[in-house]
Every structure is written in C-alpha cells, then in structure tokens.
SERO-4910 file (N, C-alpha, C, O; in steps of 0.05 Angstrom, whole numbers):
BEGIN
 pado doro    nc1    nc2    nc3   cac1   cac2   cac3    cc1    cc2    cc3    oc1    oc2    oc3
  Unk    A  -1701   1838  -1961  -1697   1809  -1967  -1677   1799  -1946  -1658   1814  -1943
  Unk    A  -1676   1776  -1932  -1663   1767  -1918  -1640   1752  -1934  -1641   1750  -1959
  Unk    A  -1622   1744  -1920  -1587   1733  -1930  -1595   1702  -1943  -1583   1692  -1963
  Unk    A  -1613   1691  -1931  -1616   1664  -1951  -1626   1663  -1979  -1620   1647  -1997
  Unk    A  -1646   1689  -1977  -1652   1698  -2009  -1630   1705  -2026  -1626   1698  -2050
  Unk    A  -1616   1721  -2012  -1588   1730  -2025  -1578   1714  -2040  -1579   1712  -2064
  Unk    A  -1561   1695  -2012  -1547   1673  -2027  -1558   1649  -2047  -1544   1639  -2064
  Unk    A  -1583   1641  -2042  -1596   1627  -2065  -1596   1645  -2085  -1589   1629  -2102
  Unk    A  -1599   1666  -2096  -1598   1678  -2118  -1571   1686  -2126  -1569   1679  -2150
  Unk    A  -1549   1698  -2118  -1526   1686  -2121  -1514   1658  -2130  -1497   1656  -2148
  Unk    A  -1524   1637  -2116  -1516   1610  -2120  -1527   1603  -2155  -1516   1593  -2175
  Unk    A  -1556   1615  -2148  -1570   1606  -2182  -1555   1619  -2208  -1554   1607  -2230
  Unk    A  -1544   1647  -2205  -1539   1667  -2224  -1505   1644  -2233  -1499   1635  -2255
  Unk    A  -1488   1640  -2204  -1469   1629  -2205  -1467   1591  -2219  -1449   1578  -2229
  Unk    A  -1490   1586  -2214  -1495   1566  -2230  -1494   1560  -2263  -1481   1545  -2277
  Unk    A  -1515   1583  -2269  -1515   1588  -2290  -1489   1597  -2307  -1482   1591  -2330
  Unk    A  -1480   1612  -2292  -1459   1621  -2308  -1435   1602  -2314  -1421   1599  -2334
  Unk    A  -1433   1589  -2290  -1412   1563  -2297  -1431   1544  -2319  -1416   1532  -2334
  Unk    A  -1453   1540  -2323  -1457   1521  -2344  -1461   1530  -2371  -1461   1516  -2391
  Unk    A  -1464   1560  -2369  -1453   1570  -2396  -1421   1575  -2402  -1412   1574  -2425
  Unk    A  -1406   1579  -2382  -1372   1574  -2395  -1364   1549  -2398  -1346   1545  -2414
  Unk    A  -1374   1529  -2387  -1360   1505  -2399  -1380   1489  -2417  -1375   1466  -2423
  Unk    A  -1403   1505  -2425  -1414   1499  -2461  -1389   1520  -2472  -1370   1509  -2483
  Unk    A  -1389   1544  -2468  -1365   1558  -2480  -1346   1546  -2493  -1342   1544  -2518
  Unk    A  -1327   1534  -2465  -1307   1520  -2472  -1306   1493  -2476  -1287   1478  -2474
  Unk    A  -1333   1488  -2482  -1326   1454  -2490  -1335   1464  -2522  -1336   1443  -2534
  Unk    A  -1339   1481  -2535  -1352   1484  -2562  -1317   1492  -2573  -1306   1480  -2592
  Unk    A  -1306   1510  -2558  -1281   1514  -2565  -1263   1489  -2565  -1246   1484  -2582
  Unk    A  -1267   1478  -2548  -1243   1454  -2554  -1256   1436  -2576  -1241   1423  -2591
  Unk    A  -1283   1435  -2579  -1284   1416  -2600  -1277   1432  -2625  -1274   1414  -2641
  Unk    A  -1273   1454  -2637  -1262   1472  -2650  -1228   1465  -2661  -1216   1465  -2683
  Unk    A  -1219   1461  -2631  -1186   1466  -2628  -1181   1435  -2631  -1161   1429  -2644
  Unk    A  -1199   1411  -2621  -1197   1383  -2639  -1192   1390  -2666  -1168   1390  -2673
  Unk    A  -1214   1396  -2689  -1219   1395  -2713  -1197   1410  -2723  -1191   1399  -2744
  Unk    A  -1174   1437  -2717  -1160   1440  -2733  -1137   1429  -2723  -1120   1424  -2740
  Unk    A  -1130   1422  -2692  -1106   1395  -2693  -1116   1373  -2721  -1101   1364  -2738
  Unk    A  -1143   1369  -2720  -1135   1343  -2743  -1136   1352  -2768  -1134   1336  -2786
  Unk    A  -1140   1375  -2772  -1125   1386  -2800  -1103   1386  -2807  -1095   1375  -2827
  Unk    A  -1083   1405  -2783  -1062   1405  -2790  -1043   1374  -2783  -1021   1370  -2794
  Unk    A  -1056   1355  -2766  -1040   1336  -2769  -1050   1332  -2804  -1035   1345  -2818
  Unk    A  -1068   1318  -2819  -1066   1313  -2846  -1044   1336  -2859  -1021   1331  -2863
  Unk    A  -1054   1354  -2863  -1025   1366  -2874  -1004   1360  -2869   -989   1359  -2888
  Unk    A   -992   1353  -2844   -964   1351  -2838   -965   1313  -2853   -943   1306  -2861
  Unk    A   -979   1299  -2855   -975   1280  -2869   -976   1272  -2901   -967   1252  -2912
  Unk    A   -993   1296  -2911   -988   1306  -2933   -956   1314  -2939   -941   1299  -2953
  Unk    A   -949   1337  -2928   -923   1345  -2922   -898   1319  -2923   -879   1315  -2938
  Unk    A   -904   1311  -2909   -886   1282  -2908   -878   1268  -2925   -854   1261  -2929
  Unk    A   -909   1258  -2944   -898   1242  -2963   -893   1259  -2988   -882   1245  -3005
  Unk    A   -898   1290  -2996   -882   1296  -3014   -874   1300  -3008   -878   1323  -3016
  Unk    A   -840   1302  -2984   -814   1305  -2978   -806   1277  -2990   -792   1271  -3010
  Unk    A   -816   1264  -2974   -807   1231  -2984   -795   1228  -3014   -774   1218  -3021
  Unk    A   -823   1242  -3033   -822   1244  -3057   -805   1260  -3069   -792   1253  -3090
  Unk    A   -802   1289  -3054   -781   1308  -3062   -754   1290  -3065   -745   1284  -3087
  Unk    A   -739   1278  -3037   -722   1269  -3037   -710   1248  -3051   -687   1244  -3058
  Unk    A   -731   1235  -3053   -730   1206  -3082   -722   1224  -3108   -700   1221  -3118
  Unk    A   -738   1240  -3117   -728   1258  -3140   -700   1266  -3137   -684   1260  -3156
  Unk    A   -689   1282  -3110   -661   1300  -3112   -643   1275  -3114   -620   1279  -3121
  Unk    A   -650   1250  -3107   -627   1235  -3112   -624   1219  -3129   -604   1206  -3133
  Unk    A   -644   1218  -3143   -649   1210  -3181   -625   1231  -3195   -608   1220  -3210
  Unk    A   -625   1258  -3191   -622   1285  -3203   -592   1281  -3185   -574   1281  -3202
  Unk    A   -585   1279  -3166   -560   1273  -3157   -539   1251  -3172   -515   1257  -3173
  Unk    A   -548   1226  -3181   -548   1210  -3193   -535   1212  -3220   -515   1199  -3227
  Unk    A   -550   1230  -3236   -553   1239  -3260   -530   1251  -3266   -518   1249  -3287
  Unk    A   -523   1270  -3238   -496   1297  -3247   -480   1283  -3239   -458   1292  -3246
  Unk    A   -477   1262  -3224   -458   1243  -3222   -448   1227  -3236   -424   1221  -3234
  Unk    A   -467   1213  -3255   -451   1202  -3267   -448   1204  -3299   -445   1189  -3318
  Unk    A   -450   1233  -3294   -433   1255  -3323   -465   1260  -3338   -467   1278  -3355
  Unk    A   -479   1248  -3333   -499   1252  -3362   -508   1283  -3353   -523   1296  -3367
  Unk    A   -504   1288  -3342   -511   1323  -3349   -482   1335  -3375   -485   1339  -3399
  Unk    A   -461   1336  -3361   -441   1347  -3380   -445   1337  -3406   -445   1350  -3427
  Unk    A   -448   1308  -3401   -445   1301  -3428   -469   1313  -3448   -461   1325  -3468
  Unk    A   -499   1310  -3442   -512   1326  -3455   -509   1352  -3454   -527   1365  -3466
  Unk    A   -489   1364  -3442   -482   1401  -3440   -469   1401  -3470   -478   1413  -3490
  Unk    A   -446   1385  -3467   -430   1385  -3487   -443   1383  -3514   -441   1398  -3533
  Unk    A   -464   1355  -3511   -469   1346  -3547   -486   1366  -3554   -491   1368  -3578
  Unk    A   -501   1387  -3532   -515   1409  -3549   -501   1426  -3567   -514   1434  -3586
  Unk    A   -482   1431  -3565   -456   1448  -3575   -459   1444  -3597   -460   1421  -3604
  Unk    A   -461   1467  -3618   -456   1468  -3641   -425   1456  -3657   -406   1470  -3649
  Unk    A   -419   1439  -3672   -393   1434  -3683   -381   1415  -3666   -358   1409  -3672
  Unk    A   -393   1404  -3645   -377   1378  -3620   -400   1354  -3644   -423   1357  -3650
  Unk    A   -378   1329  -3651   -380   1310  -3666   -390   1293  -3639   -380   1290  -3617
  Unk    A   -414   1283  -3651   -434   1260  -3629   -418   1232  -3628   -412   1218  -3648
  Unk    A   -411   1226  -3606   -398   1206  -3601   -410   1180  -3589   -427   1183  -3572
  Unk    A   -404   1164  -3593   -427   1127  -3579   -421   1135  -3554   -403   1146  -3541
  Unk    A   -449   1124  -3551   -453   1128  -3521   -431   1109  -3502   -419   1118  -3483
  Unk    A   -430   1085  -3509   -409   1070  -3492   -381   1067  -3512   -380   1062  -3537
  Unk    A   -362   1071  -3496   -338   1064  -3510   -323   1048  -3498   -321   1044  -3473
  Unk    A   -310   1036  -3518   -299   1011  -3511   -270   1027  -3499   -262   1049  -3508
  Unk    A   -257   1010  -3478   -232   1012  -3469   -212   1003  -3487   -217    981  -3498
  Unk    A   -189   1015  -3494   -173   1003  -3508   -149    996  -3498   -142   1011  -3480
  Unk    A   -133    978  -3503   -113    968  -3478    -85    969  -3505    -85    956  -3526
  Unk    A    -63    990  -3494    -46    993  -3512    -20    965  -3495    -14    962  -3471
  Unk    A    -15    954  -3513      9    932  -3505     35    941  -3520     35    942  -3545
  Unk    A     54    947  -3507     79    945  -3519    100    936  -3511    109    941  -3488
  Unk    A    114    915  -3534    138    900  -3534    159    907  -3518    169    928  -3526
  Unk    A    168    899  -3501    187    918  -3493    208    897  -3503    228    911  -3499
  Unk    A    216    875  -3511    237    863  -3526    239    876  -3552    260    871  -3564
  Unk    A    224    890  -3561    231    904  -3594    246    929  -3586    264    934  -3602
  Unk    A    245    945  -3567    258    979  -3561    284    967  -3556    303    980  -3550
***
C-alpha cells in the first residue's frame, strides 16, 4: 500500500475516534449538569431550613431568657405553692418624720 492509503486510513480511524470522545464527553457533562442542579436544590432546601432552624433557636433563646423555663422548672416541683403569673410591684413608703 502506498503512504496516501496510509494516511487516509489513519485520518478516518482518527476521525472517528474524536467523534466518539466528544459524544463521550458531551453525555458526561450533560450528566455533571443534572447533579450540579441537584445539589444546587438541596443546598436551597438546606437554606431555608437553617433560616427556619434559626427562627426556632431564637424563639427558644427568648424563652430561657425571659425566665419561663425556670419558672416552669420550679412550678413542676412537688410542694412549691403556684403563684400569679404577673405580680404586681409593691412600693414600700416610709415616713421618715415619724423615726
């Protein structure tokens, strides 16, 4: 066979094979699209129940703040007398012209 047979059959084999790796790799990237947009939805999933988590811990922050945990620690207590929930301030005044 002479060198031009060669190289046309070379050229064809080399043809081919490049149009089968980049079906290859174009089937792969459309692959590596579809689970980027998976995991972006999850990470936006992810997001808004942080959002949500955090709305909660500072409800629950809230709460131990401003005593109503103790206070319901306490009124579980067997023999602690239940007391009104709001109490009034009492303001003691004394004479100091009577001492």
């Amino acid at each position: 066979m002479n060198e031009i047979l060669h190289a046309n059959i070379f050229f064809i084999i080399a043809s081919i094979a490049v149009v089968c790796f980049c079906i290859l790799v174009s089937i792969a990237l459309y692959h590596v699209i579809q689970i980027l947009k998976l995991i972006r939805s999850v990470l936006d999933r992810v997001e808004a129940g942080s959002e949500v988590l955090a709305s909660d811990l500072s409800q629950v922050r809230m709460f131990f703040a401003e005593g109503g945990f103790l206070s319901r620690l306490v009124g579980m207590l067997p023999g602690v007398p239940k007391t009104p929930k709001a109490r009034r301030k009492r303001t003691v005044t004394r004479d100091v012209d009577s001492e």
